[in-house]
PDB file of N, CA, C and O in Angstrom:
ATOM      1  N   UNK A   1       0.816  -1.182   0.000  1.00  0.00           N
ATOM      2  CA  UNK A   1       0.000   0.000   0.000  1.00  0.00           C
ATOM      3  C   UNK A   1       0.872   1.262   0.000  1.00  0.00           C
ATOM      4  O   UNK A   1       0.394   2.321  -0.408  1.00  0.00           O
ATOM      5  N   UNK A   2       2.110   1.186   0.436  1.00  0.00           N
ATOM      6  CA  UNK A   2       2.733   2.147   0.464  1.00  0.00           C
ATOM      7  C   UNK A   2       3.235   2.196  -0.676  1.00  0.00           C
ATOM      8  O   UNK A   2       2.650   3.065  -1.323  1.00  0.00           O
ATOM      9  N   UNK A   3       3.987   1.728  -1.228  1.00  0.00           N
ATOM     10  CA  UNK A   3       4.024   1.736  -2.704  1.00  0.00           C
ATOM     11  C   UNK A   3       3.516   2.568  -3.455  1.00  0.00           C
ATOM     12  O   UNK A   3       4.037   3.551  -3.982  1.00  0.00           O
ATOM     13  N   UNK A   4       2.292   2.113  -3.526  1.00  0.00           N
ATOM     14  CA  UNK A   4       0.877   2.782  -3.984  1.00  0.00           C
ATOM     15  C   UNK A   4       0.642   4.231  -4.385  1.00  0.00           C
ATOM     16  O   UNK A   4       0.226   4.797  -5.396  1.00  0.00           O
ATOM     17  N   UNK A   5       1.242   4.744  -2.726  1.00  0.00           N
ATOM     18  CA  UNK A   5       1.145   6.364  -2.133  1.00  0.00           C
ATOM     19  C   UNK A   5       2.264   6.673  -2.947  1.00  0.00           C
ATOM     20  O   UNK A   5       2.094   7.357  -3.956  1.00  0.00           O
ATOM     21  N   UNK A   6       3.175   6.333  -2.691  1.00  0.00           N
ATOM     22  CA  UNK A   6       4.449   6.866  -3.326  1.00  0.00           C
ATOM     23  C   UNK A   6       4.737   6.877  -4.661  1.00  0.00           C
ATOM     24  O   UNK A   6       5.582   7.746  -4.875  1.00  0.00           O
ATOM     25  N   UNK A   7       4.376   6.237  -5.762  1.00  0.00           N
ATOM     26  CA  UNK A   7       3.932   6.247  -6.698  1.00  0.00           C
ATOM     27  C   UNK A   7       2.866   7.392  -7.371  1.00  0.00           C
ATOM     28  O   UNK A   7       2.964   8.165  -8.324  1.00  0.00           O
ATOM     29  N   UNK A   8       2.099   7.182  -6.659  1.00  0.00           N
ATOM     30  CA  UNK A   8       0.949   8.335  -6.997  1.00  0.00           C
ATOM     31  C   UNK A   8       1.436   9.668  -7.049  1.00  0.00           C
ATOM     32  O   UNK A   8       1.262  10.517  -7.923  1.00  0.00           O
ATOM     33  N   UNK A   9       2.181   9.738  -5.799  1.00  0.00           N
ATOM     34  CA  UNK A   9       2.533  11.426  -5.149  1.00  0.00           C
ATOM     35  C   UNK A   9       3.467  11.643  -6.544  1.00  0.00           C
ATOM     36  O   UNK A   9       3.064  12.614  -7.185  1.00  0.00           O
ATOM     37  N   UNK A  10       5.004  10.729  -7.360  1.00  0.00           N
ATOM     38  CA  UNK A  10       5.705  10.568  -8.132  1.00  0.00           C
ATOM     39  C   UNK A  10       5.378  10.886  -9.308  1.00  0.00           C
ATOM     40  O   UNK A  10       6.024  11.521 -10.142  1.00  0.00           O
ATOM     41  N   UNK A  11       4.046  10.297  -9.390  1.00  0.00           N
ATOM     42  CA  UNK A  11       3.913  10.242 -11.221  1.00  0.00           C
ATOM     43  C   UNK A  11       2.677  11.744 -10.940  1.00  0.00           C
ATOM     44  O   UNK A  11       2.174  12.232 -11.952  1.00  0.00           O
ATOM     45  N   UNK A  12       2.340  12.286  -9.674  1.00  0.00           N
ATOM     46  CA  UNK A  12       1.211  13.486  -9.899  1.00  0.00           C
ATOM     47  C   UNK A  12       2.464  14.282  -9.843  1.00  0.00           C
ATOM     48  O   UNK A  12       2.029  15.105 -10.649  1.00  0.00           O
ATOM     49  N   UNK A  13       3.983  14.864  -9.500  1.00  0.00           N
ATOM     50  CA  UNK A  13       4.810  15.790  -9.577  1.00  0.00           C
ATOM     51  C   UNK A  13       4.890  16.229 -10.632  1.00  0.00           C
ATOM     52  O   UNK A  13       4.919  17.445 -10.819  1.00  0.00           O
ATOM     53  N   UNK A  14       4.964  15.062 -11.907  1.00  0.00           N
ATOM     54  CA  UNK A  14       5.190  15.130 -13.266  1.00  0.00           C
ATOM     55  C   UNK A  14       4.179  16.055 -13.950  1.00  0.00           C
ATOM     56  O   UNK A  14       4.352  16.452 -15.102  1.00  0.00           O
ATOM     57  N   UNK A  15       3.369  16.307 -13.381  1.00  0.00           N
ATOM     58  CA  UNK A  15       1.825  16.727 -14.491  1.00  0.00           C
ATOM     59  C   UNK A  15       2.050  18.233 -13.799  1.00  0.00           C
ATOM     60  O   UNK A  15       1.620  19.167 -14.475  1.00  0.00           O
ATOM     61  N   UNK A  16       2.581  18.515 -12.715  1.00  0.00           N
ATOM     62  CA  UNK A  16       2.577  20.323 -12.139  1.00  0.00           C
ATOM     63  C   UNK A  16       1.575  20.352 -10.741  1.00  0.00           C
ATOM     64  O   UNK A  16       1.576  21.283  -9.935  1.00  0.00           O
ATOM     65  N   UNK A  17       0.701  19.092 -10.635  1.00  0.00           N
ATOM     66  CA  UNK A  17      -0.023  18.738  -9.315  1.00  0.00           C
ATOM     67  C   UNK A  17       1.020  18.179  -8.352  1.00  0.00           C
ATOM     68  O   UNK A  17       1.951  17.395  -8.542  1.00  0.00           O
ATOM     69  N   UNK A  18       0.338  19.182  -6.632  1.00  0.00           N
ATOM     70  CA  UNK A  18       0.948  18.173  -5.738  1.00  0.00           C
ATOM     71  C   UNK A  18      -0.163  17.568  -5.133  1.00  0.00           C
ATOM     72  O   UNK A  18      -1.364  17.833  -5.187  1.00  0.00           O
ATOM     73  N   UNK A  19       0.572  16.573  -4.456  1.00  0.00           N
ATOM     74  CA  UNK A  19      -0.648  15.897  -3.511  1.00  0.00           C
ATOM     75  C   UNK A  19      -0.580  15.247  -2.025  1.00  0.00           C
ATOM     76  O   UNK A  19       0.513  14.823  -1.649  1.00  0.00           O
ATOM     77  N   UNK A  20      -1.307  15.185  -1.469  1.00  0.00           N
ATOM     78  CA  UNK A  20      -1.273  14.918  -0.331  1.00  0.00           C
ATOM     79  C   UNK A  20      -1.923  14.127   0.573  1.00  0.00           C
ATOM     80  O   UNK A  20      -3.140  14.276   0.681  1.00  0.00           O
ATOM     81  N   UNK A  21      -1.409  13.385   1.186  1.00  0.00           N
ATOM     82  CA  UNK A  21      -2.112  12.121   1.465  1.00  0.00           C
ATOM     83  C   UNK A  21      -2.637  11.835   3.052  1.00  0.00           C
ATOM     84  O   UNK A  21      -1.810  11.873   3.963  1.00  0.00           O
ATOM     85  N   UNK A  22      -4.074  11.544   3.325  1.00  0.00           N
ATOM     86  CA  UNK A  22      -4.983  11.572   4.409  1.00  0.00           C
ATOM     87  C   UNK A  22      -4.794  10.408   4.875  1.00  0.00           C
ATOM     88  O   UNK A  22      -4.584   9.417   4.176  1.00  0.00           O
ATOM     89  N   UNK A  23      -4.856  10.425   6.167  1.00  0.00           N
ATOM     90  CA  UNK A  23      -5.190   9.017   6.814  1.00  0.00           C
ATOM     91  C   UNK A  23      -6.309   9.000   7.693  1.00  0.00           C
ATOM     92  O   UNK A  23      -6.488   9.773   8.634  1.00  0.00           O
ATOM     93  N   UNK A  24      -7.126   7.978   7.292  1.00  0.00           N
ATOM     94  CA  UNK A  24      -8.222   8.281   8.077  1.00  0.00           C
ATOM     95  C   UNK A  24      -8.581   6.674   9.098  1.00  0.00           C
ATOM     96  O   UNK A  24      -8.939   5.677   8.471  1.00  0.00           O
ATOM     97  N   UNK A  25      -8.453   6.614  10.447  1.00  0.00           N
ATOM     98  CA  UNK A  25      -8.049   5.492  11.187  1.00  0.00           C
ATOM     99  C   UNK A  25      -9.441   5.464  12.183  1.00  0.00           C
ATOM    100  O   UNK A  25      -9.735   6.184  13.137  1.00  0.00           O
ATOM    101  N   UNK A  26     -10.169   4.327  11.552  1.00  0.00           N
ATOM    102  CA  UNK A  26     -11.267   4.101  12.813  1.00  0.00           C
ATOM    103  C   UNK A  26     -10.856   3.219  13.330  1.00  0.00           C
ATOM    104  O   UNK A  26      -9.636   3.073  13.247  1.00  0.00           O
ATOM    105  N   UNK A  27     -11.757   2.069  14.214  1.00  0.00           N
ATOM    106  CA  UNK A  27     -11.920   1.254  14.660  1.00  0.00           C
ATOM    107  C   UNK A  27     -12.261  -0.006  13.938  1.00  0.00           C
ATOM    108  O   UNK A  27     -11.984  -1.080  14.471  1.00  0.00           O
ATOM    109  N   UNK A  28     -12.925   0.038  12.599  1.00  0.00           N
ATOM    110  CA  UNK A  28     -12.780  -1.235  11.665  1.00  0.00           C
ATOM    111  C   UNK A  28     -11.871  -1.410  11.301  1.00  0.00           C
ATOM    112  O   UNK A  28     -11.151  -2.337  11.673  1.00  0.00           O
ATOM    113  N   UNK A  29     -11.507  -0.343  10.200  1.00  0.00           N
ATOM    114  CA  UNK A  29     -10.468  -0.544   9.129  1.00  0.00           C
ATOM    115  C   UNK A  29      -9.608   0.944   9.262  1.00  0.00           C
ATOM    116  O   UNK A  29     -10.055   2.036   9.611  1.00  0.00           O
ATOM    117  N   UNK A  30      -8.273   0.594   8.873  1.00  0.00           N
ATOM    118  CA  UNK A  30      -7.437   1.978   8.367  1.00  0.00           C
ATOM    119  C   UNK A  30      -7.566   2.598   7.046  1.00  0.00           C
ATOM    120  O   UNK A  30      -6.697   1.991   6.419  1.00  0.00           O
ATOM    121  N   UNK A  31      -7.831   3.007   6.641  1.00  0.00           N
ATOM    122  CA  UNK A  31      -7.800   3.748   4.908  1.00  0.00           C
ATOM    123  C   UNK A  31      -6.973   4.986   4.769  1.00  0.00           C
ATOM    124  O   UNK A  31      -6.407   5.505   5.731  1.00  0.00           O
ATOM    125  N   UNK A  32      -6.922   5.407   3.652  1.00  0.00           N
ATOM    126  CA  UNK A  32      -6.185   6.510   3.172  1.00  0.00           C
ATOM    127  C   UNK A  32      -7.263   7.231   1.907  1.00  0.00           C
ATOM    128  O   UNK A  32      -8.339   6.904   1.404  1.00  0.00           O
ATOM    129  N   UNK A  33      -6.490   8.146   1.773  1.00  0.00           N
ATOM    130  CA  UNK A  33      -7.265   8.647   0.760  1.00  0.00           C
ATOM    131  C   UNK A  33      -6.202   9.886   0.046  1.00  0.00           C
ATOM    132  O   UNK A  33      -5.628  10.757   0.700  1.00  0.00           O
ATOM    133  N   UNK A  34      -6.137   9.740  -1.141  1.00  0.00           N
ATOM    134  CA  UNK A  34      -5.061  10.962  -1.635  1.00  0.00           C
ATOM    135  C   UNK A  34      -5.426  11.948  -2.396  1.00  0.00           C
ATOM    136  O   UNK A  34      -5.791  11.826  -3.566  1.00  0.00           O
ATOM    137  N   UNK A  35      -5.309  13.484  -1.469  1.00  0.00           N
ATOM    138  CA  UNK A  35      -5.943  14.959  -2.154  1.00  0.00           C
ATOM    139  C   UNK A  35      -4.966  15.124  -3.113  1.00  0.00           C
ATOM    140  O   UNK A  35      -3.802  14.731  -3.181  1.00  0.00           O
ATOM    141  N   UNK A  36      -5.917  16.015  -4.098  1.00  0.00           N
ATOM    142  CA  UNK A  36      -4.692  16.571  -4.679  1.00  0.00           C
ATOM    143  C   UNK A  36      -4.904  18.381  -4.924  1.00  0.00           C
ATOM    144  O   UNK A  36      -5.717  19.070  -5.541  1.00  0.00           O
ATOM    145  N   UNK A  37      -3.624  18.671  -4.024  1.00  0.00           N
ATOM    146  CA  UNK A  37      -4.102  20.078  -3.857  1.00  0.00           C
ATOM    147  C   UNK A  37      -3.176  20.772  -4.516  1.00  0.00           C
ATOM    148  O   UNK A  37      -2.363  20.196  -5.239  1.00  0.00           O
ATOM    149  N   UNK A  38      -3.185  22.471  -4.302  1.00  0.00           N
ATOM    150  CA  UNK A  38      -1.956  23.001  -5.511  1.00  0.00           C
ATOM    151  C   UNK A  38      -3.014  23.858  -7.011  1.00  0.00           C
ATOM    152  O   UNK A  38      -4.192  23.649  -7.303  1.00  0.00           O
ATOM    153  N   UNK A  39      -2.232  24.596  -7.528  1.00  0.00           N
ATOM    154  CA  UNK A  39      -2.737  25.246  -8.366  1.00  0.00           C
ATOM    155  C   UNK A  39      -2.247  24.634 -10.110  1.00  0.00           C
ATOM    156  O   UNK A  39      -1.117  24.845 -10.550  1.00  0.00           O
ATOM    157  N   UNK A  40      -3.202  23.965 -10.817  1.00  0.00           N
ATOM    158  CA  UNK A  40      -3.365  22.949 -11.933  1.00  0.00           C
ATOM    159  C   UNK A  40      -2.146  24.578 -12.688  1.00  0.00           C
ATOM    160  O   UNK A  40      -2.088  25.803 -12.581  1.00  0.00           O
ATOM    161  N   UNK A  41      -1.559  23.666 -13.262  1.00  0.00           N
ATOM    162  CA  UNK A  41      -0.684  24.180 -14.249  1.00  0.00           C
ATOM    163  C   UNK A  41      -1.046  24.412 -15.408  1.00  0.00           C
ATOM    164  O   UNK A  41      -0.217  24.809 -16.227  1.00  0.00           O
ATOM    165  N   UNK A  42      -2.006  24.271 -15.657  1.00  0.00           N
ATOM    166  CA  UNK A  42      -3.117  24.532 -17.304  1.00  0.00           C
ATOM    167  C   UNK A  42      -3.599  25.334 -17.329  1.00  0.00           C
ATOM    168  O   UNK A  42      -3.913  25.664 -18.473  1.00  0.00           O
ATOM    169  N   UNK A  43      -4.110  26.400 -16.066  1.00  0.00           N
ATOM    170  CA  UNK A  43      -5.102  27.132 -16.103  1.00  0.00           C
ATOM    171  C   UNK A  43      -3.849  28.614 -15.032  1.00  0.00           C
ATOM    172  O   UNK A  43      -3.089  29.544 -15.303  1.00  0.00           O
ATOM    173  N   UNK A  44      -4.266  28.080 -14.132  1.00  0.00           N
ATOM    174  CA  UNK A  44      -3.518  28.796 -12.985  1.00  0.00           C
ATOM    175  C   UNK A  44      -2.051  29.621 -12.984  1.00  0.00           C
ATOM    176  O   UNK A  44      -1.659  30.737 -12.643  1.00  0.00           O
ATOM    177  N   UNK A  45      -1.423  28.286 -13.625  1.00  0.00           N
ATOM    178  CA  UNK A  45       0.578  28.428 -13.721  1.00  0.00           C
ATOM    179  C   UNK A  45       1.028  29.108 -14.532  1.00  0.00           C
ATOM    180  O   UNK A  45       2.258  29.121 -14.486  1.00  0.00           O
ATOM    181  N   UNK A  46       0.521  29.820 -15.431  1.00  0.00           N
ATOM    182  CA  UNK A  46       0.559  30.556 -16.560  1.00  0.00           C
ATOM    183  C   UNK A  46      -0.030  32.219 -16.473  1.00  0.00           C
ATOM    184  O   UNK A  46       0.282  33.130 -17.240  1.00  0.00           O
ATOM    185  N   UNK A  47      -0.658  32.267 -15.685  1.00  0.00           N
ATOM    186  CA  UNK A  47      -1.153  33.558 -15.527  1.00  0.00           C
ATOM    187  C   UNK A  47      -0.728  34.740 -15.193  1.00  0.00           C
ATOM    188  O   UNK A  47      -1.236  35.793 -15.577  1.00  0.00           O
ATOM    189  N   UNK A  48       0.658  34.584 -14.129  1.00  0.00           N
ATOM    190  CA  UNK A  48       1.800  35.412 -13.924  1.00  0.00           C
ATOM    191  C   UNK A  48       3.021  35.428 -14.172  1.00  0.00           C
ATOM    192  O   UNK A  48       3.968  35.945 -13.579  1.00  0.00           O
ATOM    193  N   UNK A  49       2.895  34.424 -15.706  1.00  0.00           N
ATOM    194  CA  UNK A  49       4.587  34.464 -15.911  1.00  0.00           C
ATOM    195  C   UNK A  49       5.283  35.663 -16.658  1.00  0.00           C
ATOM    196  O   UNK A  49       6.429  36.113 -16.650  1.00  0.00           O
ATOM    197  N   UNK A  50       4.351  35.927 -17.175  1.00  0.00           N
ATOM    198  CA  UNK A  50       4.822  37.784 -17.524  1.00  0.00           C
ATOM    199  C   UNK A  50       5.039  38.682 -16.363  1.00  0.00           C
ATOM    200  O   UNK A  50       6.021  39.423 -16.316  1.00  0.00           O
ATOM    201  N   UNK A  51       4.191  38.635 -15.473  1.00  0.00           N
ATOM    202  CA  UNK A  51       4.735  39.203 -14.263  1.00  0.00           C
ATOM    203  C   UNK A  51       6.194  39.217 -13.499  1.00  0.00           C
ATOM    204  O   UNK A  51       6.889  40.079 -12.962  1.00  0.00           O
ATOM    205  N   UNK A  52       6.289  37.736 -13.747  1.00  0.00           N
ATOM    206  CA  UNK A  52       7.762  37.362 -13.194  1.00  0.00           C
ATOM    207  C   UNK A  52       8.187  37.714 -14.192  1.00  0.00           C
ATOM    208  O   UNK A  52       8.719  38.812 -14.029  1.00  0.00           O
ATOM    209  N   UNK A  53       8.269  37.287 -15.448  1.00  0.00           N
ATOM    210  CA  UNK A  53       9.480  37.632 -16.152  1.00  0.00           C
ATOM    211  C   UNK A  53      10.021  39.848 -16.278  1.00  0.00           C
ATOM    212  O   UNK A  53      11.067  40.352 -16.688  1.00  0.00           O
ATOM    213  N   UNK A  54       8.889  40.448 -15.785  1.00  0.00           N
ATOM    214  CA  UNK A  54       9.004  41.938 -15.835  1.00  0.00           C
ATOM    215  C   UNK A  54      10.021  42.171 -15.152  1.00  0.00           C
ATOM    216  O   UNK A  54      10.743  42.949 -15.775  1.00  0.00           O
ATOM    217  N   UNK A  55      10.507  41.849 -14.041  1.00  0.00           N
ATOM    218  CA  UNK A  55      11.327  42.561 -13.052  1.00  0.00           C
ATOM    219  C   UNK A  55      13.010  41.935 -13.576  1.00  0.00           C
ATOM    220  O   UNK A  55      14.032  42.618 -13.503  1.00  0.00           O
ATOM    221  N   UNK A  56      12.973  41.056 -13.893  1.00  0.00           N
ATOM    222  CA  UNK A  56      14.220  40.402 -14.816  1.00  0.00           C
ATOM    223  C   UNK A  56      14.624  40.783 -15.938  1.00  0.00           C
ATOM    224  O   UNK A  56      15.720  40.475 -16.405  1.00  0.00           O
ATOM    225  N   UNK A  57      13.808  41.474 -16.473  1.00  0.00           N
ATOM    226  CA  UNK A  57      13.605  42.089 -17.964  1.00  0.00           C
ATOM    227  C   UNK A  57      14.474  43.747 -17.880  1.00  0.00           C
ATOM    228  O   UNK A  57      15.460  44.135 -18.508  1.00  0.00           O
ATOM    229  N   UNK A  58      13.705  44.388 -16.932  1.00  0.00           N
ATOM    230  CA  UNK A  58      14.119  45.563 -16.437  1.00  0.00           C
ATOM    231  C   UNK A  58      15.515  45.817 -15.753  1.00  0.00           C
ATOM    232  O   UNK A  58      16.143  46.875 -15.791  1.00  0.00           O
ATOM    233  N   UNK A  59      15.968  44.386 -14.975  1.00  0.00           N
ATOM    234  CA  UNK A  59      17.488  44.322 -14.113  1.00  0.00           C
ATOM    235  C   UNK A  59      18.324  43.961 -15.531  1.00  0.00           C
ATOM    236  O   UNK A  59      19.493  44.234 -15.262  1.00  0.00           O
ATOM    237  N   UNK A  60      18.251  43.420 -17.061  1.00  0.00           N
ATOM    238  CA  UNK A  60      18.866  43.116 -17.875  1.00  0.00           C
ATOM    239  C   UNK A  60      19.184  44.681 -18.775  1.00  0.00           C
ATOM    240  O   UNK A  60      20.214  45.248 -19.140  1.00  0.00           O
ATOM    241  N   UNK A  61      17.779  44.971 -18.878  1.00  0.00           N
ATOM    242  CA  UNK A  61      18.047  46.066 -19.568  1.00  0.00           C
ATOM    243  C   UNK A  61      18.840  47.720 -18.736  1.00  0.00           C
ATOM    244  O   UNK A  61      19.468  48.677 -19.187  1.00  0.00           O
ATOM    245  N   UNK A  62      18.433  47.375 -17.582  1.00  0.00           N
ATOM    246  CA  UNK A  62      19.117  48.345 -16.871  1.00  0.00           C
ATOM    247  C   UNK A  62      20.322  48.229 -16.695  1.00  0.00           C
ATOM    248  O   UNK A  62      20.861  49.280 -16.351  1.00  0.00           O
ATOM    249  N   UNK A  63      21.325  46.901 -16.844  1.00  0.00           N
ATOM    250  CA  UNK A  63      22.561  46.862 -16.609  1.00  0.00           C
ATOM    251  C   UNK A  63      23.332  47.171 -18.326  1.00  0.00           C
ATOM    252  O   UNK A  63      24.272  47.907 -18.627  1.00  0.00           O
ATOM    253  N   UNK A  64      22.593  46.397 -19.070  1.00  0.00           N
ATOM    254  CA  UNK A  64      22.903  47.027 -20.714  1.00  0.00           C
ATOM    255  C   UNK A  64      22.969  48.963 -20.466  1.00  0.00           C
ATOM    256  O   UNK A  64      23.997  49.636 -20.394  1.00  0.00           O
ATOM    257  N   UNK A  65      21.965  49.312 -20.406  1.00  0.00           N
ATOM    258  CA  UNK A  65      22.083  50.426 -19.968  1.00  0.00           C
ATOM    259  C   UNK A  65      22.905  51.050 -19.861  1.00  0.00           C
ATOM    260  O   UNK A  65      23.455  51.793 -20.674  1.00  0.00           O
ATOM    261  N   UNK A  66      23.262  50.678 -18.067  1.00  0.00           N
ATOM    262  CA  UNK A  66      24.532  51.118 -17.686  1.00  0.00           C
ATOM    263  C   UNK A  66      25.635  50.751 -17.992  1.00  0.00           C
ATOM    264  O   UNK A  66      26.526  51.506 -17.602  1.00  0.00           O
ATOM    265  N   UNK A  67      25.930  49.938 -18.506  1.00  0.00           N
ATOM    266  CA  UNK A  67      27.196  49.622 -19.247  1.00  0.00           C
ATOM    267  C   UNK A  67      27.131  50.491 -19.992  1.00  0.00           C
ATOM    268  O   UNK A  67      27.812  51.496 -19.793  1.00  0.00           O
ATOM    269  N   UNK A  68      26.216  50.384 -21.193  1.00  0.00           N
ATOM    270  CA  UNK A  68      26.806  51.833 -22.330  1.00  0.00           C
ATOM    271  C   UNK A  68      26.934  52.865 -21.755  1.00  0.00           C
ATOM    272  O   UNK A  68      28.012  53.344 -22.107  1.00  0.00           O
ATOM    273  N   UNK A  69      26.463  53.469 -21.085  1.00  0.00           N
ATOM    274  CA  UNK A  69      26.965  54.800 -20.717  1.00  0.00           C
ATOM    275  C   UNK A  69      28.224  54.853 -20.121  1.00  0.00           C
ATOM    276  O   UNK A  69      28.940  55.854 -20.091  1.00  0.00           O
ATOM    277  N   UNK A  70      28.552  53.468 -19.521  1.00  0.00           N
ATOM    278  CA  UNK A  70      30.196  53.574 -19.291  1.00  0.00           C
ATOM    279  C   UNK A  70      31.049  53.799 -20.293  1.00  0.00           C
ATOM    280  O   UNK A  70      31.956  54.628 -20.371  1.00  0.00           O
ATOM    281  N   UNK A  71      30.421  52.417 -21.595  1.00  0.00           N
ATOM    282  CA  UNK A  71      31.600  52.826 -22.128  1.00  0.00           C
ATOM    283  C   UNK A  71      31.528  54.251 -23.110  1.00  0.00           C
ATOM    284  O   UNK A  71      32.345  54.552 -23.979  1.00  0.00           O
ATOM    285  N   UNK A  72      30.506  54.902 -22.773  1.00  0.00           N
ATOM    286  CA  UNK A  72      30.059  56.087 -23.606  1.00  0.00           C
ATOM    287  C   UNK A  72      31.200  57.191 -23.155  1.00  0.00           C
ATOM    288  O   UNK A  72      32.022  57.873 -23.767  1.00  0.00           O
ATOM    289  N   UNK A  73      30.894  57.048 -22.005  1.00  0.00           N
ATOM    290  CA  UNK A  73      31.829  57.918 -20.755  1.00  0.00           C
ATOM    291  C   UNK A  73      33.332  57.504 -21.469  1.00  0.00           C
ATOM    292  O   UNK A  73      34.020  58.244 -22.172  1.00  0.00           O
ATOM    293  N   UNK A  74      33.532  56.545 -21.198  1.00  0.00           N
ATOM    294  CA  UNK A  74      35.104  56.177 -21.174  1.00  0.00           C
ATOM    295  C   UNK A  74      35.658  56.655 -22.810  1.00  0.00           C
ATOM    296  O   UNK A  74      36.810  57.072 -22.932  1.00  0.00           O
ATOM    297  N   UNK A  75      34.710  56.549 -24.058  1.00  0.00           N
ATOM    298  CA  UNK A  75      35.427  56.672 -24.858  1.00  0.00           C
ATOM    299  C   UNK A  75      35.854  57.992 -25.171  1.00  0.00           C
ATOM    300  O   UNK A  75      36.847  58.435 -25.749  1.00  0.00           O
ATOM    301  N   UNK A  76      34.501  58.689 -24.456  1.00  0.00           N
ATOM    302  CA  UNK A  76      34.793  60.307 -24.371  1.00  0.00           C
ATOM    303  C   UNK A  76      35.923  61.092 -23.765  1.00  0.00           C
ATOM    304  O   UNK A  76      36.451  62.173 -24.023  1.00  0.00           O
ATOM    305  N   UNK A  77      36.148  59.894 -22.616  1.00  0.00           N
ATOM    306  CA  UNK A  77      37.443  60.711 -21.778  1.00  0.00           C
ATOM    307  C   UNK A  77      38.796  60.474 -22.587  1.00  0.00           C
ATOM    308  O   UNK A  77      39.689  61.321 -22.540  1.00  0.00           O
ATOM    309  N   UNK A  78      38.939  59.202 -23.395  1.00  0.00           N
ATOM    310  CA  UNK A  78      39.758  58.759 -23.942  1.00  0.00           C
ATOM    311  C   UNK A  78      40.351  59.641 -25.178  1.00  0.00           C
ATOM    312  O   UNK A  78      41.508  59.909 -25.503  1.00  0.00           O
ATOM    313  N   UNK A  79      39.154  59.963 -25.701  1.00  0.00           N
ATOM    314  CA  UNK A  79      39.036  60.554 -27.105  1.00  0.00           C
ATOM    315  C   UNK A  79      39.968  62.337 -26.272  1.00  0.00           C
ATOM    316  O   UNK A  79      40.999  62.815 -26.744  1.00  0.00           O
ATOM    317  N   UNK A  80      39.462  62.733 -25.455  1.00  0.00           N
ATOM    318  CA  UNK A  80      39.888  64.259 -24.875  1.00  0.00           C
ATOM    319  C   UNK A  80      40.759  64.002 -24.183  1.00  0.00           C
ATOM    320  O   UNK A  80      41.105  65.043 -23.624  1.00  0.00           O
ATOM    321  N   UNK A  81      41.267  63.296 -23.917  1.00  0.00           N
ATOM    322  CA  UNK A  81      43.011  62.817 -23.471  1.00  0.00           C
ATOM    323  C   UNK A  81      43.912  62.667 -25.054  1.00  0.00           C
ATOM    324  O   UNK A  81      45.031  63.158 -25.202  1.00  0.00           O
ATOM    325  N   UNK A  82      43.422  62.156 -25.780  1.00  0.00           N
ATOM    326  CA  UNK A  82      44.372  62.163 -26.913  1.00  0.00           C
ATOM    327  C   UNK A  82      43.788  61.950 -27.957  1.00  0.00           C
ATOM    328  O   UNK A  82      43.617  60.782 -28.309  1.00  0.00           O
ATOM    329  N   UNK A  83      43.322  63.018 -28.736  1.00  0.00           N
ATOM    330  CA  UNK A  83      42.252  63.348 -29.861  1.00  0.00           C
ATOM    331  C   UNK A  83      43.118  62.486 -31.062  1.00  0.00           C
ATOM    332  O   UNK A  83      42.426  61.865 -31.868  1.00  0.00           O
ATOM    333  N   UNK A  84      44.704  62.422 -31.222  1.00  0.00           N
ATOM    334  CA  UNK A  84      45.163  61.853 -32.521  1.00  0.00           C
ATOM    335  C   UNK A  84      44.959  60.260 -32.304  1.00  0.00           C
ATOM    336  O   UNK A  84      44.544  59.649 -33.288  1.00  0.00           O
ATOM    337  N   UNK A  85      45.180  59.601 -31.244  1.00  0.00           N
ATOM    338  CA  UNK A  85      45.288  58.372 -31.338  1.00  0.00           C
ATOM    339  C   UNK A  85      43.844  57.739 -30.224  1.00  0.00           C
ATOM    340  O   UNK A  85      43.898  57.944 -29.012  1.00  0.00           O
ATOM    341  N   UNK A  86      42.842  57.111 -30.757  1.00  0.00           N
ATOM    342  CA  UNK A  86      41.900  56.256 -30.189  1.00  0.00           C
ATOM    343  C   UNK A  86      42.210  55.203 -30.121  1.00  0.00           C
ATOM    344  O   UNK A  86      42.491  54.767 -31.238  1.00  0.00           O
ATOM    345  N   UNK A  87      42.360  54.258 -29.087  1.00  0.00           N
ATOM    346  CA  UNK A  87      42.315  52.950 -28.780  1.00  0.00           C
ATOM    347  C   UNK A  87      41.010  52.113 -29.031  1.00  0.00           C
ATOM    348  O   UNK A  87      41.126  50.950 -29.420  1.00  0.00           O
ATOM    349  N   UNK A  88      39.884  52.616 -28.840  1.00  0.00           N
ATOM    350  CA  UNK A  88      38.691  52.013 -28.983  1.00  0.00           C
ATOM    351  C   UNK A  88      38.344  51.508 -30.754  1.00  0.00           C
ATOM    352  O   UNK A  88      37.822  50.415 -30.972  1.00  0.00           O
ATOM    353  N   UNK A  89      38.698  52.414 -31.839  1.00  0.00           N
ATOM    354  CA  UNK A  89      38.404  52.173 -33.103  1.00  0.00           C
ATOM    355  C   UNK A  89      40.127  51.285 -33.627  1.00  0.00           C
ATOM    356  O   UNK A  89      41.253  51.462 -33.161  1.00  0.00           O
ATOM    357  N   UNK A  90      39.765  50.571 -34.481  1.00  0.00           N
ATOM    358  CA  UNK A  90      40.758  49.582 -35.135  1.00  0.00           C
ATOM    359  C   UNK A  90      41.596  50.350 -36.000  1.00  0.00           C
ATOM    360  O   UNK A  90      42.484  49.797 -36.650  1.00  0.00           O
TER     361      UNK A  90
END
């Protein structure tokens, strides 16, 4: 029977369900019974992944960003330190 449980819980990870398993213990018999709780990945799991992906989007483009303006900065200082010879162009 345990088997059983463990199996179940295994092959429901795969699909984006978790689950969770009841025991319910009288005086006849022991039983179980297995919920399955969690938000279905078909409907639910999808609804804020633009959300998440916004704030990652913004830390990428903000470091692009700031990089160019470094090297914006730097080529400028470079260029007004020694107008005949640039290191930056080939």
């Amino acid at each position: 029977m345990l088997f059983k449980f463990i199996s179940m819980i295994v092959a429901g990870s795969g699909r984006g369900g978790s689950y969770s398993v009841r025991y319910c213990v009288s005086s006849v018999a022991t039983y179980s019974h297995v919920v399955r709780t969690g938000v279905p990945k078909a409907h639910g799991g999808r609804r804020n992944r633009g959300l998440i992906q916004i704030p990652f989007l913004l830390i990428v483009l903000g470091t692009v960003g700031l990089g160019g303006l470094n090297a914006t900065r730097a080529y400028r200082k470079q260029k007004e330190a020694c107008p005949s010879h640039n290191p930056f162009l080939p």
